[in-house]
N, C-alpha and C positions, 0 to 999 in steps of 0.2 A: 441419508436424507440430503439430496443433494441440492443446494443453495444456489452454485457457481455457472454463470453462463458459459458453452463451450466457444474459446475463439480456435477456428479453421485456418488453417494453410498449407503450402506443398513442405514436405520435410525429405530431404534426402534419403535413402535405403542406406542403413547403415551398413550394408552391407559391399555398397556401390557409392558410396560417397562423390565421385568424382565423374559420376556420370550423370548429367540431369534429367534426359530422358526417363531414368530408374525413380526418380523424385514421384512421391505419391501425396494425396492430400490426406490430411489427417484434424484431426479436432484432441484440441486438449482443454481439460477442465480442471478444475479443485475436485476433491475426493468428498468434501461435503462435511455434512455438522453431526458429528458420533457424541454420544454421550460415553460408549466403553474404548477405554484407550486400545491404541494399536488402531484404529478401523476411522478413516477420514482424513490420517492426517497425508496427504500423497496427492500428487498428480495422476491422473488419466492421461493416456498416448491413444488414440482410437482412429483405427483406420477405417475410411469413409472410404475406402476404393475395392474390399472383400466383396466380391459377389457370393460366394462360397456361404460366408457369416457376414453379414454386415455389422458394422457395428462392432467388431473385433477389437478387443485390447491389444495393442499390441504389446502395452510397458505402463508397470503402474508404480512409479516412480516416488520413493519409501520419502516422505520430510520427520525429520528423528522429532521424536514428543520431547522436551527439554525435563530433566530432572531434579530441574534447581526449582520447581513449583509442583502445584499439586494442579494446574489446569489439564484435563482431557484435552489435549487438541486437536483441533480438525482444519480444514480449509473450506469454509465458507464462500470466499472472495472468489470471483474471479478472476482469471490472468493476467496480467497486461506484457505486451506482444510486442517486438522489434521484428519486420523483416523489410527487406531490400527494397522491395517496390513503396512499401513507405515513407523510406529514410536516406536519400539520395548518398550513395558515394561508399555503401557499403560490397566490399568481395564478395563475400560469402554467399551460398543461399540458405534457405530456411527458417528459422524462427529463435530468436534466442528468448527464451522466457523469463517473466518473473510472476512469483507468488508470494501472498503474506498472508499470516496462517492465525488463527484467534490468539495462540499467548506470543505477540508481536513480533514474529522472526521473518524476515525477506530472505527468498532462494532464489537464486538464476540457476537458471534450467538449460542446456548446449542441445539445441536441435536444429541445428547448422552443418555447414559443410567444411568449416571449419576443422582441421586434423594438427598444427600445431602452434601454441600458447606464446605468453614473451618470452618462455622462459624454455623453452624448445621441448616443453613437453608434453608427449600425446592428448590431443584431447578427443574425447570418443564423443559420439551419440548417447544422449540419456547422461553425463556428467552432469551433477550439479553440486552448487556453493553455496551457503551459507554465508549474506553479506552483512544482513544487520539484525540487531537481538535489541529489542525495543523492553525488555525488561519486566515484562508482566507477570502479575502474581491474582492470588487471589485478595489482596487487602487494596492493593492500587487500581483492581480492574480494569487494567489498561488494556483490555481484550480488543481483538482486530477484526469485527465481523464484516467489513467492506473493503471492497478492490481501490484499488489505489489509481491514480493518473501517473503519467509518461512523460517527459518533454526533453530538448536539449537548451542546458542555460546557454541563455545568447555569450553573455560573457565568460565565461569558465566553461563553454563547448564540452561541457561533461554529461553524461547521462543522468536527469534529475528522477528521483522515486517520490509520490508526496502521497500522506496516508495520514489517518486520524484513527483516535481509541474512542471507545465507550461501549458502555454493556448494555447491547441491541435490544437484548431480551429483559431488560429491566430499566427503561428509561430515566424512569420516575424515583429510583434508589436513590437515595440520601439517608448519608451512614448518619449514627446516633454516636455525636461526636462525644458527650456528658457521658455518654455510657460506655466510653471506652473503645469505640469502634472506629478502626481507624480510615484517615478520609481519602473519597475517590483521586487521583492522582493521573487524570486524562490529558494526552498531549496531544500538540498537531505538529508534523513531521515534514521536512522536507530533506532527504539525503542522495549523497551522489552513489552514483557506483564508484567503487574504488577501484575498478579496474579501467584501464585506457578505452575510451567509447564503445569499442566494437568487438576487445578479446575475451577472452574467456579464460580462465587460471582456478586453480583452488586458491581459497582465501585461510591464513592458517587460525588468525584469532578474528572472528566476524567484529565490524564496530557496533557499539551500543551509545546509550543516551550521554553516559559517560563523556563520548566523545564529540557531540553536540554543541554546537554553539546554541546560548540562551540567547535568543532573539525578540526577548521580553526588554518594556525600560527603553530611555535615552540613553543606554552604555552600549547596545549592542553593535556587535563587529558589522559593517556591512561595506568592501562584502564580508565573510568570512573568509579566517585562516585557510588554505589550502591543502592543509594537514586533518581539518577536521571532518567528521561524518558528513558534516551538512548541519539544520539548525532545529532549533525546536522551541515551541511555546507548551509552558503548560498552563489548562485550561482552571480555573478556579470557581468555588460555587456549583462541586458536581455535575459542570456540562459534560457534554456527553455530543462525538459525533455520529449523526444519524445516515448519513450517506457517504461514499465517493468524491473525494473533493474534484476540482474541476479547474485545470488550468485555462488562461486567456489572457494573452497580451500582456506577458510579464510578472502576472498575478496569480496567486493558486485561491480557492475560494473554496473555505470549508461549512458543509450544514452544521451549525451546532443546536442544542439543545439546552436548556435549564430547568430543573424540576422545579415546580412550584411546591413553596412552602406546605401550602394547603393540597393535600392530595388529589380533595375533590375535584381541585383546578388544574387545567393542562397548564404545564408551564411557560416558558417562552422560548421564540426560535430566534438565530440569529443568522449572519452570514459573518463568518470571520475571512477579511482579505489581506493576504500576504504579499511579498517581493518573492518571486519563485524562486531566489537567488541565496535570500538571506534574512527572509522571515522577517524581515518589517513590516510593522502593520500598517495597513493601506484601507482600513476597513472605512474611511474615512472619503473615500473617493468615488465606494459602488452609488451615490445622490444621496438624493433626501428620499426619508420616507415617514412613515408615519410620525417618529420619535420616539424614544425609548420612553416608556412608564417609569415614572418614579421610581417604583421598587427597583429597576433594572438601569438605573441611570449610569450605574459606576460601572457598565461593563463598557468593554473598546472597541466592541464588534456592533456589527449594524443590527439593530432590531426590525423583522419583517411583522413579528405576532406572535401568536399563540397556538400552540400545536407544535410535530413533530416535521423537519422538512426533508423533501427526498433530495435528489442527484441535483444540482444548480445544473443547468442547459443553458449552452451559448447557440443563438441562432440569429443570424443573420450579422451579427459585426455587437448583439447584443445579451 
């Protein structure tokens, strides 16, 4: 059931790595939303240049199901995409990927022309790492059904990942706290790659929330330590993010959601805005708008309404 849109580009022959003339264009996807494990959770490589077969796999690139939960996983999300004509001042050609998959784990993906590491060791086509493990279970729901944004921090010149949790498929959940159920436990994310901008390495222990700075509070580090993942808020009152957050001028902007008490009633949306650096909240800055309702006063994030919001769009400087 495939979810994931495919992003397109030239990829090297790994067979020819060194000659770019042999570079072919290719499309790569998530593997999609599986209910029986083993099936979803992986990358698509699909070459767009078979006349023979079009449409040929060429590499369907395994992401391990984690064992420390009972989540089916799959990849939902779509990619998000590093190549050279983007991202001024990079060697290499081709595409270095990244993915995040529903029980919260990011993979960088080597579909580059790239051949050796910092640490002088081979790196092939189709290698991938495991960089962060966001810690989902079935009691926290901190499932990843949306693709994440890209940026480079101005200050810290590092590659930023920003992502958000919540269970797509049941917005409106609120656990029965008197009855023992325990409560949802949604975050919003912003982490670096732990690798130097542009290389590519295996990572031997992936980071997790663990190693987050809490960017909640007048206490938090900003910027943050340069030892740590990157930062994190967690979200309170069962929000739930409904989209792809959406960098802009310093700031990352995530759709949130909140269940109404009453189930009759849609709940309420918000917009939460951050420091794409260090997860200050800046929610305070996107204007005025309507105002928050009473019931919703004590949240920190901007209220738009009521309903579920999709992707934030910046267009035109707005």
């Amino acid at each position: 059931d495939t979810w994931s849109s495919p992003r397109i580009f030239r990829m090297p022959n790994p067979a020819k790595r060194s000659e770019p003339s042999e570079d072919k264009y290719v499309m790569v996807m998530g593997g999609g939303m599986s209910m029986k494990r083993g099936i979803g959770s992986n990358l698509f490589v699909i070459d767009l240049e078979n006349i023979t077969n079009p449409g040929k796999i060429l590499k369907v690139i395994d992401i391990p199901d984690s064992e420390e939960n009972t989540i089916t996983n799959s990849t939902p999300a779509s990619p998000v995409l590093i190549t050279p004509d983007m991202t001024p001042g990079i060697s290499w050609r081709g595409g270095l990927v990244y993915i995040n998959d529903l029980e919260g784990k990011v993979t960088k993906i080597n579909l580059t022309s790239m051949t050796i590491g910092d640490d002088d060791n081979e790196i092939n086509i189709y290698d991938s790492t495991q960089i962060f493990d966001a810690q989902a279970n079935k009691e926290n729901a901190r499932y990843m059904y949306h693709s994440m944004d890209i940026a480079i921090g101005r200050d810290t010149n590092k590659v930023w990942l920003y992502m958000g949790t919540g269970d797509y498929e049941d917005p409106n959940m609120v656990p029965d706290i008197e009855a023992g159920e325990p409560p949802i436990d949604n975050v919003l994310l912003g982490i670096k790659d732990p690798m130097s901008n542009w290389s590519y390495k295996n990572i031997a222990t992936p980071k997790n929330l663990d190693h987050c700075e809490n960017a909640e509070g007048s206490t938090a580090n900003c910027p943050i330590p340069s030892s740590d993942a990157g930062w994190k808020i967690h979200l309170p009152n069962s929000q739930k993010v409904t989209a792809e957050p959406t960098v802009f001028q310093g700031n990352v902007y995530f759709p949130i959601y909140q269940p109404n008490d009453d189930p009759c009633h849609a709940g309420a949306a918000f917009i939460c805005g951050a420091d794409d650096e260090c997860g200050t909240n800046n929610s305070d800055q996107i204007g005025k708008g309507s105002g928050n309702p009473e019931a919703f006063s004590a949240s920190k994030c901007h209220f738009v309404g009521f309903g579920i919001l999709s992707e934030i769009v910046v267009f035109a400087g707005k």
